[in-house]
C-alpha positions in Angstrom: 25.9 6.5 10.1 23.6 4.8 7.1 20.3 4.8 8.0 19.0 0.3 8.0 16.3 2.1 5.2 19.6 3.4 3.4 19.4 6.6 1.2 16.9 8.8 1.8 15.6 11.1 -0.3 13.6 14.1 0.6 11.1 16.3 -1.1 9.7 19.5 -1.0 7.3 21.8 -3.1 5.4 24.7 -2.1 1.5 24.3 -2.4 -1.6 26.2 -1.3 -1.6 24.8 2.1 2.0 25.3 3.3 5.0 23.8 2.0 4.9 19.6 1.5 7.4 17.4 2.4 8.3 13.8 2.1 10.8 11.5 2.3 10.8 8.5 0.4 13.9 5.7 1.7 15.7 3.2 -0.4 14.9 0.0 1.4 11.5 -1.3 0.0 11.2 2.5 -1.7 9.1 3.2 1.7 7.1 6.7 2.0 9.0 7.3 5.3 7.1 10.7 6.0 4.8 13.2 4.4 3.5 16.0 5.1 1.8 19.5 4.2 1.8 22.9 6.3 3.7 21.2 9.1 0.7 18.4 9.3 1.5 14.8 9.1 -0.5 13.0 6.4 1.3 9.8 6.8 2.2 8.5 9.9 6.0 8.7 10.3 8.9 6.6 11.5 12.4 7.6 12.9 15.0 7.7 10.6 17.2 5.2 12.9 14.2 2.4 12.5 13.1 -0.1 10.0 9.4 0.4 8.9 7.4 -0.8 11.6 4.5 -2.9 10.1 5.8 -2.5 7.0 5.1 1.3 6.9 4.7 3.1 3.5 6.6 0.3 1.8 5.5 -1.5 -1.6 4.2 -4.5 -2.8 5.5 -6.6 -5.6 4.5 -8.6 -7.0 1.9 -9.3 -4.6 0.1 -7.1 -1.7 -1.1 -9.0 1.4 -0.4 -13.2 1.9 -0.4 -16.3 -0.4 -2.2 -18.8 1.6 1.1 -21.7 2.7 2.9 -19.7 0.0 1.5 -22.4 -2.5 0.1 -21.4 -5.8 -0.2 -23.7 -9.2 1.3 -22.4 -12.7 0.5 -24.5 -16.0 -0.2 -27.7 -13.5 3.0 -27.1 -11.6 2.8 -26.3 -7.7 5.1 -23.3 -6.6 6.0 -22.8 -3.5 6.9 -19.1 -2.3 9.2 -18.6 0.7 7.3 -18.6 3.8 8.0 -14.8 5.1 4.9 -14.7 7.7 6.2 -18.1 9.4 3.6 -17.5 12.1 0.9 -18.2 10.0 2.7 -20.0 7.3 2.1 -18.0 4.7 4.1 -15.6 2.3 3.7 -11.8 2.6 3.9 -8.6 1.0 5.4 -9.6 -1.9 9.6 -10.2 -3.1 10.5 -6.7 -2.5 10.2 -5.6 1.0 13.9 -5.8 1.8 15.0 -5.0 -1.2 17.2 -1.9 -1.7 16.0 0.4 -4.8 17.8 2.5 -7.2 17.7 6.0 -7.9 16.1 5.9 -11.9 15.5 10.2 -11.5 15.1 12.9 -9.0 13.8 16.5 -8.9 13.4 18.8 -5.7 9.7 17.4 -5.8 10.0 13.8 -7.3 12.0 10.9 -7.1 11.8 7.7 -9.0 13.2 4.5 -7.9 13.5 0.9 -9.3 14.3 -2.1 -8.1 14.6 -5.7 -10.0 12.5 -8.9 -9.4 15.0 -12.1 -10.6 13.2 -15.4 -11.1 12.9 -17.4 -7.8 11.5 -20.1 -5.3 7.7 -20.4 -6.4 8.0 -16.9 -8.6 10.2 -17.9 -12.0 9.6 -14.6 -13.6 11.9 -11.8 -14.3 10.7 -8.2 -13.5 11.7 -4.8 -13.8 9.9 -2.2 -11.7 9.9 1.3 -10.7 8.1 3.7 -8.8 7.4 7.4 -8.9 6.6 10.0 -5.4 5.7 13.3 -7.0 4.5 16.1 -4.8 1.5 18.0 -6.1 -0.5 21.0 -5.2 -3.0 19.0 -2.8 -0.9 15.7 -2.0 1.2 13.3 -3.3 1.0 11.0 -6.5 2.4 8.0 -6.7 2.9 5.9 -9.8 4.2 2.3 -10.3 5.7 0.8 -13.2 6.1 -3.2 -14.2 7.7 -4.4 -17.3 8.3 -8.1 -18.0 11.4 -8.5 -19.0 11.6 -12.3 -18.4 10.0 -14.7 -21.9 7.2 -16.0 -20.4 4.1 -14.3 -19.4 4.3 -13.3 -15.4 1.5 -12.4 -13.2 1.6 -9.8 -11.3 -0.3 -7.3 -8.6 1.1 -4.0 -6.8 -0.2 -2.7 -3.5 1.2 -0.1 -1.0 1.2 0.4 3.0 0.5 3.8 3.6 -0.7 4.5 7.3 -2.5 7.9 6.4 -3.2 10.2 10.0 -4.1 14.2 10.5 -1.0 14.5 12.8 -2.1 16.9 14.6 -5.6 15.9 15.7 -5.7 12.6 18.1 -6.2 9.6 16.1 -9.7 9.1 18.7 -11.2 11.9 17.0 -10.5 10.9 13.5 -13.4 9.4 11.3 -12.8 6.5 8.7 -14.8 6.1 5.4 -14.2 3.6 3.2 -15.9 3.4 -0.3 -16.5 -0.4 -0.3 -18.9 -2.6 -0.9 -17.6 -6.2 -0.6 -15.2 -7.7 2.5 -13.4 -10.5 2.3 -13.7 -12.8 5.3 -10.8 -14.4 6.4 -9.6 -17.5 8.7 -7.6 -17.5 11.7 -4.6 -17.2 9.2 -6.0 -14.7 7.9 -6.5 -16.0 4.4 -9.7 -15.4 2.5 -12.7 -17.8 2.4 -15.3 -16.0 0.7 -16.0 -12.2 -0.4 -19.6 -11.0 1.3 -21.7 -7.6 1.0 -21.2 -4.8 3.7 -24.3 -4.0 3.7 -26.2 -4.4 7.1 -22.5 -5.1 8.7 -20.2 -3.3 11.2 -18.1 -3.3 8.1 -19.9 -1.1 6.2 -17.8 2.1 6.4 -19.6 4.1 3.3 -20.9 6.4 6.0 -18.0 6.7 8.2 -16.9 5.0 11.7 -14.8 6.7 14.5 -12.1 5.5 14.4 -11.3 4.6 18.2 -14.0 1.9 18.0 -12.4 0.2 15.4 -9.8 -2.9 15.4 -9.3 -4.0 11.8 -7.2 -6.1 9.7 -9.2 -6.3 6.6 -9.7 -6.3 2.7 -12.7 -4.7 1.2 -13.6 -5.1 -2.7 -16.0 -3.6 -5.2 -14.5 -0.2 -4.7 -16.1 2.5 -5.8 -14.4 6.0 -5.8 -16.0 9.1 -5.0 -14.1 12.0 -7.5 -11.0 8.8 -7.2 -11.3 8.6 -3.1 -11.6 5.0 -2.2 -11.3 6.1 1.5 -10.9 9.1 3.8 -10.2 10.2 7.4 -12.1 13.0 8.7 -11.0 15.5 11.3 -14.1 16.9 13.6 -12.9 20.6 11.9 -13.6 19.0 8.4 -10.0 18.7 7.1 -9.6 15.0 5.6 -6.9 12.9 4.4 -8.1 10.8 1.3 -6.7 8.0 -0.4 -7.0 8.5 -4.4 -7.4 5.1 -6.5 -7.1 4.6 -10.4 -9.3 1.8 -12.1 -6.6 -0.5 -11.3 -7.2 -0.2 -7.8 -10.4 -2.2 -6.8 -9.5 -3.3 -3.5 -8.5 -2.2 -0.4 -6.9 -2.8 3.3 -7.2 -1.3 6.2 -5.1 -2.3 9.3 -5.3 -0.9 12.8 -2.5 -0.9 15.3 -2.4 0.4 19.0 1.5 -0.9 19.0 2.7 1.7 16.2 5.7 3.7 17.9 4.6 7.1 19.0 1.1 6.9 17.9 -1.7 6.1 20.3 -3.9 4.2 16.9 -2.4 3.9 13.6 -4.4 2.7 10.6 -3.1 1.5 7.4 -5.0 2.5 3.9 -3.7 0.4 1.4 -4.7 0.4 -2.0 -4.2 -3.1 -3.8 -4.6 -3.9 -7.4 -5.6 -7.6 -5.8 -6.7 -8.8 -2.8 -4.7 -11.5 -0.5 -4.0 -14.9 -1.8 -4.7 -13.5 -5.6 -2.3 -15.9 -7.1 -4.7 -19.2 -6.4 -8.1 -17.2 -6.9 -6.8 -15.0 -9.9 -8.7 -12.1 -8.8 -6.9 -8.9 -9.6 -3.9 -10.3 -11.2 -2.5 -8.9 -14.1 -0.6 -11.7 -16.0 2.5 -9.5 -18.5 3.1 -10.6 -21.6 7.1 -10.6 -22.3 8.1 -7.1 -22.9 5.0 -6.0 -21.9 4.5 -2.8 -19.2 1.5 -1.9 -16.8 1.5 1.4 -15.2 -0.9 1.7 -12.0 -1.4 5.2 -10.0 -2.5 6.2 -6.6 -2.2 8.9 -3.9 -2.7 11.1 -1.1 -4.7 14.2 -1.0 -5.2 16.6 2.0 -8.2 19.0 2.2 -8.7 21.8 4.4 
């Protein structure tokens, strides 16, 4: 039977801390599991399931909502198709069901692409492609976005990771987030105004337990600590860190207690832009035609 994800492709590579694993699936080129030494990094789903909450799947070309899926382009109001009808907005970008194709693979690497075409509210013409590579402490991942359309496109990338120390409970686990900004949201959950941390509950530069925590928020001014822009911490000191590059300056984290199998999940998710980035500009990178922007992020597990 085809898995609903379609192919999936798994990696291995021996490192210092046991032999890594991942699979990576073709449907929305989702990390569908990772792991090192036996240790689940990322939280994982069944094989028989679609990505619940949009697990380990990416972006493109936007992370998080557009506000009623409206947004203005030279004067000319585009409207997106409204793929969070609750709240009436558009989410997660034009890729999330989208099958990729294989581009390369090695034992410990795979790269996939998949194509944006030009349409409703998004008349822009995208190739894309995205690269899992196991590594000695983690996983690097690498995105790719040429404009092959003949008009300048913007564009933004972001990923849904839910990071976890599989085998310590998720109660015991301590987040850190290296933010200093949060962006406060209505009850659609669209922006209204980006605010310091400091003095909040959502300051998380020190670290918070993460039992206490219910969270469905976007942090900016991102500073990274040797590239972490967050962490979880076991009580025996072993942490699973989410690694940034400068194009990286924002941040979500989501907590679930409705996550199959998992008692609390949390979702790291490293954004080049933050929600509704289309009608504030911020974060958007607008592609010249022919033009190509690489962005880079990843997992690392110490122990």
């Amino acid at each position: 039977m085809i898995a609903p994800t379609g192919t999936q492709y798994s990696l291995s590579r021996p490192t210092p801390l046991g032999e890594a694993r991942a699979t990576i699936v073709q449907v929305a080129a989702s990390l569908r599991e990772f792991s090192i030494g036996g240790v689940n990094l990322t939280q994982p789903y069944a094989e028989d399931s679609v990505a619940p909450f949009a697990c380990g799947i990416v972006l493109v070309p936007w992370p998080n909502r557009i506000e009623d899926g409206l947004w203005t382009l030279d004067g000319t109001q585009q409207q997106l198709d409204l793929t969070e009808p609750a709240r009436n907005n558009a989410i997660h970008g034009l890729l999330r069901n989208t099958p990729y194709d294989l581009v390369e693979q090695a034992p410990d690497a795979v790269t996939l692409g998949a194509t944006v075409f030009p349409q409703h509210g998004y008349p822009f013409h995208l190739e894309t492609s995205v690269r899992y590579a196991l590594v000695d402490d983690g996983l690097e991942v690498t995105h790719v976005i040429r404009n092959i359309g003949s008009t300048r496109a913007p564009v933004a990338v972001g990923t849904h990771p839910f990071l976890t120390i599989g085998d310590v409970p998720a109660e015991q686990l301590v987040l850190t987030v290296h933010a200093s900004t949060r962006f406060e949201v209505d009850a659609r959950l669209n922006p209204v105004r980006e605010s310091p941390v400091d003095g909040t509950e959502y300051d998380f530069r020190g670290g918070r337990p993460l039992a206490e925590l219910e969270l469905d928020d976007a942090f900016g001014g991102v500073q990274t600590v040797d590239g972490v822009a967050a962490r979880l911490t076991a009580p025996d000191g072993r942490e699973v860190r989410l690694r940034q590059d400068e194009n990286h300056p924002y941040v979500q984290v989501f907590t679930t207690r409705e996550f199959p199998g998992a008692d609390i999940a949390v979702a790291i998710e490293p954004m080049t832009a933050p929600a509704n980035a289309f009608n504030s500009g911020l974060g958007v990178k607008w592609l010249e035609p022919s033009e190509q922007w690489s962005v880079a992020w990843g997992i690392q597990y110490a122990a």
